[in-house]
LONUVEX-93105 format. One record per residue (C-alpha): residue number from 1; residue in one letter; chain; x, y, z. Coordinates in nm, 3 decimals, m for minus. Example, Ala and Ser with C-alpha at 12.3 -4.5 7.8 and 13.67 -1.06 7.14 Angstrom:
BEGIN
  pos  code  unit       xx       yy       zz
    1     a     A    1.230   m0.450    0.780
    2     s     A    1.367   m0.106    0.714
//
This chain:
BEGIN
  pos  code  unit       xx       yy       zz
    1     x     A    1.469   m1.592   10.629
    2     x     A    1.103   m1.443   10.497
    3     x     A    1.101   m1.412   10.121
    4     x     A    0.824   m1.164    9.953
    5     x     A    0.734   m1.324    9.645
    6     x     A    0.531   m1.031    9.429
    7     x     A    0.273   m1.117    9.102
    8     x     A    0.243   m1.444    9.220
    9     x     A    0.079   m1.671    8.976
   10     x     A   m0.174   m1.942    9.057
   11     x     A    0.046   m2.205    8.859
   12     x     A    0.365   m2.147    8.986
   13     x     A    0.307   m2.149    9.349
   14     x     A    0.349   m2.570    9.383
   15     x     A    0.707   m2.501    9.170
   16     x     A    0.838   m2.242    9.424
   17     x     A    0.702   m2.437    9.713
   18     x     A    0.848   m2.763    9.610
   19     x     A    1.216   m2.644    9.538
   20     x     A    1.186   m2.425    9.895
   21     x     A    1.461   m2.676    9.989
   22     x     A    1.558   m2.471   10.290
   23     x     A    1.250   m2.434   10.419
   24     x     A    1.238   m2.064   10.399
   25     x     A    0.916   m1.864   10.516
   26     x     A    0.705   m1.767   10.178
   27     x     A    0.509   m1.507   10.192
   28     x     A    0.271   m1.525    9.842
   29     x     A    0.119   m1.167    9.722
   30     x     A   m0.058   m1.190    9.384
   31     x     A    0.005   m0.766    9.348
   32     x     A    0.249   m0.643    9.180
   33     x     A    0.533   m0.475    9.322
   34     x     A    0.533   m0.080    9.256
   35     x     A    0.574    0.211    9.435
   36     x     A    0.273    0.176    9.654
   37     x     A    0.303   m0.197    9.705
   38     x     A    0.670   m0.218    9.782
   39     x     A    0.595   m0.170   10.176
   40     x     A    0.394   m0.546   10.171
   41     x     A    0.778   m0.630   10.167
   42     x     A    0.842   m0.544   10.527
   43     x     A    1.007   m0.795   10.730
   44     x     A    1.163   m0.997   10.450
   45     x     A    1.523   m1.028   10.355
   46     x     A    1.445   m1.123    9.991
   47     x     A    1.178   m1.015    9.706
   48     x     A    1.073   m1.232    9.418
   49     x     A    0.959   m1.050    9.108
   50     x     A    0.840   m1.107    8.764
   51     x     A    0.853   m0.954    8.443
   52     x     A    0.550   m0.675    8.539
   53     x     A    0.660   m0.621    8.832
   54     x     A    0.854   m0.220    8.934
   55     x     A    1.187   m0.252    9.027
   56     x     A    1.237    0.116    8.901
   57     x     A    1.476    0.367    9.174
   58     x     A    1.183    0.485    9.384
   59     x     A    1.092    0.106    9.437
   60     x     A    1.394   m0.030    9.516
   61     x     A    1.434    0.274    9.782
   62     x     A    1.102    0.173    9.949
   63     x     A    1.222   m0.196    9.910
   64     x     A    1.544   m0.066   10.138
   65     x     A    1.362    0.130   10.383
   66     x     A    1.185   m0.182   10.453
   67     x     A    1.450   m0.417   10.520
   68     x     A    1.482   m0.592   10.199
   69     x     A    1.879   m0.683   10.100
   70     x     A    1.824   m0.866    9.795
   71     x     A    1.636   m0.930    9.471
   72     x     A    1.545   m1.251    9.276
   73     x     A    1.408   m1.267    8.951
   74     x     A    1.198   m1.558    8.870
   75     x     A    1.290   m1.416    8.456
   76     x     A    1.602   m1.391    8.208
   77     x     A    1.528   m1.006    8.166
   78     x     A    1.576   m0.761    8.381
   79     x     A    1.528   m0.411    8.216
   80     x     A    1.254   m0.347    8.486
   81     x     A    1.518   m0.323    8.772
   82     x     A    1.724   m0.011    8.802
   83     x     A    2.076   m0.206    8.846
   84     x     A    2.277    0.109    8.949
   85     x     A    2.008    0.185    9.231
   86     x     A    2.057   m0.119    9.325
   87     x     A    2.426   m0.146    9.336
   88     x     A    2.422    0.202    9.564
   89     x     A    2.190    0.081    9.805
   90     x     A    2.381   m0.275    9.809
   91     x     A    2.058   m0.475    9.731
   92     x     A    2.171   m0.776    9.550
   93     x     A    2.023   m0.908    9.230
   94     x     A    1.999   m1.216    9.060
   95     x     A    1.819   m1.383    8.781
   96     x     A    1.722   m1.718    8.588
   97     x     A    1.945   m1.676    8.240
   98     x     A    1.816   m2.010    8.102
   99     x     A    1.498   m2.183    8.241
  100     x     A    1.411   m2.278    7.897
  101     x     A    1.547   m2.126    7.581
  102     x     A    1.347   m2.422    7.399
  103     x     A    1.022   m2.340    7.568
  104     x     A    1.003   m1.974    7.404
  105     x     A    1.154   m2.135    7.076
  106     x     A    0.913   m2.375    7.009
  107     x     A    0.617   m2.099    7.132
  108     x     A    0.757   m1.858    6.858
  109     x     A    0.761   m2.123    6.576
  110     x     A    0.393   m2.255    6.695
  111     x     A    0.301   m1.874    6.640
  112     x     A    0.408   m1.861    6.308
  113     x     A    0.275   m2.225    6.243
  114     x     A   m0.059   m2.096    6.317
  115     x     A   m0.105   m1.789    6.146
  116     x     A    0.044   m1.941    5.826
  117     x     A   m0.195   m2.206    5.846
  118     x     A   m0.467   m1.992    6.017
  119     x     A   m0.534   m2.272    6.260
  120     x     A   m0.707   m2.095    6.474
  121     x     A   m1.000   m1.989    6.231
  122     x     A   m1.023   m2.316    6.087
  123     x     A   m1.063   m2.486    6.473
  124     x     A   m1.345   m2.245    6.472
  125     x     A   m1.485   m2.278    6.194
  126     x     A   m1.482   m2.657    6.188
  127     x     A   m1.636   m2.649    6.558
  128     x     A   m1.947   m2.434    6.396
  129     x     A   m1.954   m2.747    6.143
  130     x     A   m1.819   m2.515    5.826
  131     x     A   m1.585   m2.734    5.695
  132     x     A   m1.509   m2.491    5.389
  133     x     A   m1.144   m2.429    5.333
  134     x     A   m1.212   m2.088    5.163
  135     x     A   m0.996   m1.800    5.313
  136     x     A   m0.734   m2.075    5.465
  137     x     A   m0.425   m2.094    5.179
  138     x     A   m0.083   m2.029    5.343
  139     x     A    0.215   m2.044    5.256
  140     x     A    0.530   m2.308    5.237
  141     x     A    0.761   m2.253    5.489
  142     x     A    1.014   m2.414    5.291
  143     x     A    1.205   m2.201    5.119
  144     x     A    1.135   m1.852    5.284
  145     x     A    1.352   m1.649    5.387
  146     x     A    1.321   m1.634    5.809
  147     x     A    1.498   m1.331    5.978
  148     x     A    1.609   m1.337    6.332
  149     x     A    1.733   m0.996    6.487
  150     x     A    1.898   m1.138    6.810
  151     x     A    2.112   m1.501    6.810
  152     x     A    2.151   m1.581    7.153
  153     x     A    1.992   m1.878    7.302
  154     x     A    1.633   m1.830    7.206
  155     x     A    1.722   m1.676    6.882
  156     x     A    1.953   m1.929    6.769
  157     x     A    1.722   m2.193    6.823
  158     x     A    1.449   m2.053    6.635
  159     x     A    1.721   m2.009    6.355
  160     x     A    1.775   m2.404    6.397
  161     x     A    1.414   m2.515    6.431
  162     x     A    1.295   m2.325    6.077
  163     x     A    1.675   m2.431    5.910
  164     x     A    1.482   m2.790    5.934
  165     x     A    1.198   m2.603    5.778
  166     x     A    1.384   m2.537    5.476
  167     x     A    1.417   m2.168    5.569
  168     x     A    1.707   m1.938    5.431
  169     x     A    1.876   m1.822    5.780
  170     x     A    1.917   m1.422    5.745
  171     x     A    2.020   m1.272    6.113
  172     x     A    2.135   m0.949    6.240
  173     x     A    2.322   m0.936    6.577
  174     x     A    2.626   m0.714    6.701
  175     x     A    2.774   m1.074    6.758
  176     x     A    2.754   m1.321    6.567
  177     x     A    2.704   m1.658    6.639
  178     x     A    3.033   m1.874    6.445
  179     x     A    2.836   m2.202    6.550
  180     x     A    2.508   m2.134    6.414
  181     x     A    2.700   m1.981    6.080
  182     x     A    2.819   m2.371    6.068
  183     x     A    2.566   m2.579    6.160
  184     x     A    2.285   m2.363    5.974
  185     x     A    2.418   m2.175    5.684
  186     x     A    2.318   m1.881    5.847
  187     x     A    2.434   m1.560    5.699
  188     x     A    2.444   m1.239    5.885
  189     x     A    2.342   m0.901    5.790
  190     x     A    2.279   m0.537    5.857
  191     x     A    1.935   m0.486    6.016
  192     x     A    1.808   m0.304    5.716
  193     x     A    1.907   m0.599    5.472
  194     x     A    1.723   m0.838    5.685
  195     x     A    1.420   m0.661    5.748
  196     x     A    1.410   m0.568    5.370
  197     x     A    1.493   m0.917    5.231
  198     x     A    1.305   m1.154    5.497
  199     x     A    0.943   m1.329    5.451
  200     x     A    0.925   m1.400    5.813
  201     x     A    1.108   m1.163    6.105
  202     x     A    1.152   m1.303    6.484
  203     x     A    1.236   m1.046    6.759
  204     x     A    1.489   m1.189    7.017
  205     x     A    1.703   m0.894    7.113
  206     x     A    1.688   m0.789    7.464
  207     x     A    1.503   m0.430    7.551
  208     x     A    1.725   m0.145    7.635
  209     x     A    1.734    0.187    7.524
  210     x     A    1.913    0.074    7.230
  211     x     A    1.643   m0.178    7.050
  212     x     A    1.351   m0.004    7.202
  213     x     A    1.096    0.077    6.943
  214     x     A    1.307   m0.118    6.715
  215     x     A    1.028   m0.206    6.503
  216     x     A    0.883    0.142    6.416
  217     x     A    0.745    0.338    6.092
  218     x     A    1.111    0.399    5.943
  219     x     A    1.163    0.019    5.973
  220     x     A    0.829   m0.139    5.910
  221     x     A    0.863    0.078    5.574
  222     x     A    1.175   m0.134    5.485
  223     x     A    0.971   m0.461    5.483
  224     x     A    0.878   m0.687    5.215
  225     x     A    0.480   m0.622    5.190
  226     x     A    0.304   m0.923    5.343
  227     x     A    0.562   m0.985    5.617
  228     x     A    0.537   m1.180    5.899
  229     x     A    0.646   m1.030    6.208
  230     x     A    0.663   m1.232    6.555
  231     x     A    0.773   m1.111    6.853
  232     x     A    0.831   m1.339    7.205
  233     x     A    1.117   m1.121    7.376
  234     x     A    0.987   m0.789    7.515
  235     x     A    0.699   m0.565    7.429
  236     x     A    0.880   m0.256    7.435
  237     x     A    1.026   m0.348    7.108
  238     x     A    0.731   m0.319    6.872
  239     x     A    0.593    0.053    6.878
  240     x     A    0.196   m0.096    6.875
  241     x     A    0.057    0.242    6.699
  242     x     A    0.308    0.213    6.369
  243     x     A    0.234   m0.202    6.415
  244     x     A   m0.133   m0.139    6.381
  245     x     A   m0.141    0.131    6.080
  246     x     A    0.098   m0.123    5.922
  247     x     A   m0.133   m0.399    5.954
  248     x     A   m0.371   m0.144    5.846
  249     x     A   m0.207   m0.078    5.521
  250     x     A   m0.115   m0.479    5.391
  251     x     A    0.272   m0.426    5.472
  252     x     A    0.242   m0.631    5.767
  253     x     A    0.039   m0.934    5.664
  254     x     A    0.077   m1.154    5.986
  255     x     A    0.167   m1.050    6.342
  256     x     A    0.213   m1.320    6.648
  257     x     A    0.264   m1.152    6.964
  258     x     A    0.321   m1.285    7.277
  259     x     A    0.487   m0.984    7.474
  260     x     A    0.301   m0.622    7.458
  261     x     A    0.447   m0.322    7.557
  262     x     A    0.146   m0.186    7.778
  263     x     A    0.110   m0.575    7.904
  264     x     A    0.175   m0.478    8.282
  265     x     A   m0.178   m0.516    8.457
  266     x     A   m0.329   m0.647    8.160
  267     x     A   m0.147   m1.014    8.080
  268     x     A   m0.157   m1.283    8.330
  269     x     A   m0.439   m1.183    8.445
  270     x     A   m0.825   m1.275    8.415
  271     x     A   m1.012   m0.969    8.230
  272     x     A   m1.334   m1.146    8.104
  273     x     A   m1.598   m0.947    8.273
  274     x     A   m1.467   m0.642    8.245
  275     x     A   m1.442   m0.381    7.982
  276     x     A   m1.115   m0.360    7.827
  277     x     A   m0.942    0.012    7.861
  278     x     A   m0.632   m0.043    7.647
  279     x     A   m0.768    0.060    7.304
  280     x     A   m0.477   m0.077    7.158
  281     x     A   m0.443   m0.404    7.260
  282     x     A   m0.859   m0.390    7.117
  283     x     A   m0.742   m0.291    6.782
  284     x     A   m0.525   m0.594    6.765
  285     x     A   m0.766   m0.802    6.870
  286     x     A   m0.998   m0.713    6.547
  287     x     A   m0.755   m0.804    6.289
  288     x     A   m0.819   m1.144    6.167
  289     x     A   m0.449   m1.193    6.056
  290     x     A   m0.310   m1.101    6.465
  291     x     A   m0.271   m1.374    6.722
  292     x     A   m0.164   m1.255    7.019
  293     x     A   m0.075   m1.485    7.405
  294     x     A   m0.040   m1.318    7.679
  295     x     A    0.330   m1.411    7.808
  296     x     A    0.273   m1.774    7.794
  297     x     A    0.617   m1.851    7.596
  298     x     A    0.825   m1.960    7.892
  299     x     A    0.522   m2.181    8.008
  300     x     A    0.629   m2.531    8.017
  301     x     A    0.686   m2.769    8.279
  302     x     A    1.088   m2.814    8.235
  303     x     A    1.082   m2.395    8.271
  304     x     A    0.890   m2.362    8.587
  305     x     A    1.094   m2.586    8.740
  306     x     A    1.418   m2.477    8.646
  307     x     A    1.274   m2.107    8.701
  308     x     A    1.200   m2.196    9.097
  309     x     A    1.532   m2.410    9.149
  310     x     A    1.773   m2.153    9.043
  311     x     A    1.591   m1.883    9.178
  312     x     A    1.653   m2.098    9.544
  313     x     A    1.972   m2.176    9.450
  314     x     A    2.061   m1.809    9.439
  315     x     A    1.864   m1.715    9.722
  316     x     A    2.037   m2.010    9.954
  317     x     A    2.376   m1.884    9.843
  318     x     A    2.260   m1.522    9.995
  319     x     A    2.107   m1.681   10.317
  320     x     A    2.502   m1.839   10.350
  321     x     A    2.609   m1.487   10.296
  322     x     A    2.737   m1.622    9.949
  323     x     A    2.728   m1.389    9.600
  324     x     A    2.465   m1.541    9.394
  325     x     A    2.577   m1.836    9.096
  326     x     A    2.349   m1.584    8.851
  327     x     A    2.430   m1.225    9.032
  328     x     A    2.389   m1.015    8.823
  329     x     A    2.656   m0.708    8.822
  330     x     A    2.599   m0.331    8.678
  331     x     A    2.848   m0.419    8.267
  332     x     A    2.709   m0.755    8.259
//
């Protein structure tokens, strides 16, 4: 069986060749699957794609015409693949529901870590040999109130990790979580009660075309001024433009982003020489009280490895003409 593996990165390659258990024939592109890419494909029973990668209608069409019968995501999400286009053209899909809910955790507490603290002017500073401390007072975490809008795996763990901290637990879900309620004294909300009471918000909610934009002028407005807002789940959740003026204005006094919603072509890859389009992204960039990664949440050691051994676990089960452990179905 040839396997397509689109957006390859240079660091997961040895991961996805190692836990090839089966021996199956890899074929690495580092482009990203779209419209005008989705003909590389040809020949192979099975594409691997990322989180930038097009799995919109038109794609998966091409991806048929070409012989392709099933779909692997090396990724939890999948709001980039158009499940009901794939269900009527019987492509198979599958994903990787929990490589590492601790990986993107512990990412989204190190962001907030560091813009409290502002660690990352200080490193600078020290490394110019200004060892002032002026412009460096944060704040206790202890104490604060932390909202998370999402509880599921990541989110609940976040709400665990800054419980330890001290935090009051304030979190907004349509279900809530009856173990976290016990083990954290977490109390759940409506969404305008926790944006308006919280100190810190985390974003952990899935993107569809019910939470997109979810942070946008109407909500930002309900914020505490000074808020800290952090988002490692999906870009498309954070309207950027009412973000910026918000930063703009003092109501948003720390932002830690490591997904952005115009991300796809920019993040993962190396844009040093050249001279950055995405005015944006630049804006951003210039506030002192921003720290943005590009995707790197998931990147740990334990992740890529459990990324590339389910993702061959599913794909064995469809080489046996097997449904998939982590198929995913058009409801789930």
């Amino acid at each position: 069986m040839k396997i397509t593996i689109f957006d390859t990165l240079k660091f997961e390659r040895p991961y996805l060749t190692e836990y090839n258990k089966q021996g199956f024939e890899l074929n690495f592109l580092e482009t990203e699957l779209n419209e005008k890419t989705a003909v590389l494909a040809g020949g192979s029973e099975v594409v691997i794609i990322f989180v930038n990668d097009d799995a919109s209608a038109p794609v998966l069409q091409k991806l048929h015409d070409v012989g392709v019968k099933h779909l692997a995501l090396r990724m939890a999400g999948f709001n980039n693949v158009d499940l009901k286009k794939a269900k009527e053209l019987g492509i198979s899909v599958a994903n990787v529901p929990d490589y590492s809910p601790w990986a993107v955790a512990e990412h989204t507490v190190a962001l907030m870590l560091a813009l409290n603290r502002k660690l990352i002017r200080a490193n600078n500073r020290v490394r110019d040999l200004n060892f002032s401390l002026n412009g460096l007072i944060g704040f206790d975490m202890h104490g604060k109130t932390a909202g998370i809008l999402g509880t599921g795996k990541i989110g609940a763990i976040v709400a665990r990790i800054l419980y330890g901290f001290g935090c009051k637990i304030l979190c907004f879900d349509v279900k809530e979580n009856e173990e976290l309620k016990e083990q954290c004294d977490v109390e759940y909300a409506p969404l305008e009660e926790v944006l308006s009471r919280a100190d810190i918000i985390s974003l952990h909610t899935p993107l569809n075309e019910h939470t997109k934009y979810l942070i946008n002028e109407e909500t930002i407005e309900l914020m505490k001024d000074g808020v800290m807002l952090i988002n490692t789940s999906r870009g498309g959740l954070v309207d950027t433009q009412k973000v910026i003026s918000g930063l703009k204005s003092g109501k948003i006094g720390y932002l830690g982003l490591d997904v952005y919603e115009e991300e796809e072509g920019l993040f993962f890859h190396d844009h040093s020489e050249d001279i950055l389009q995405d005015d944006m992204i630049a804006r951003l960039l210039s506030f002192p009280n921003v720290l943005v990664t590009s995707h790197q949440a998931f990147l740990t050691e334990t992740a890529l490895r459990n990324i590339a051994e389910t993702t061959f676990e599913n794909i064995a089960a469809w080489s046996e003409g097997k449904k998939a452990k982590q198929q995913i179905e058009i409801g789930d």
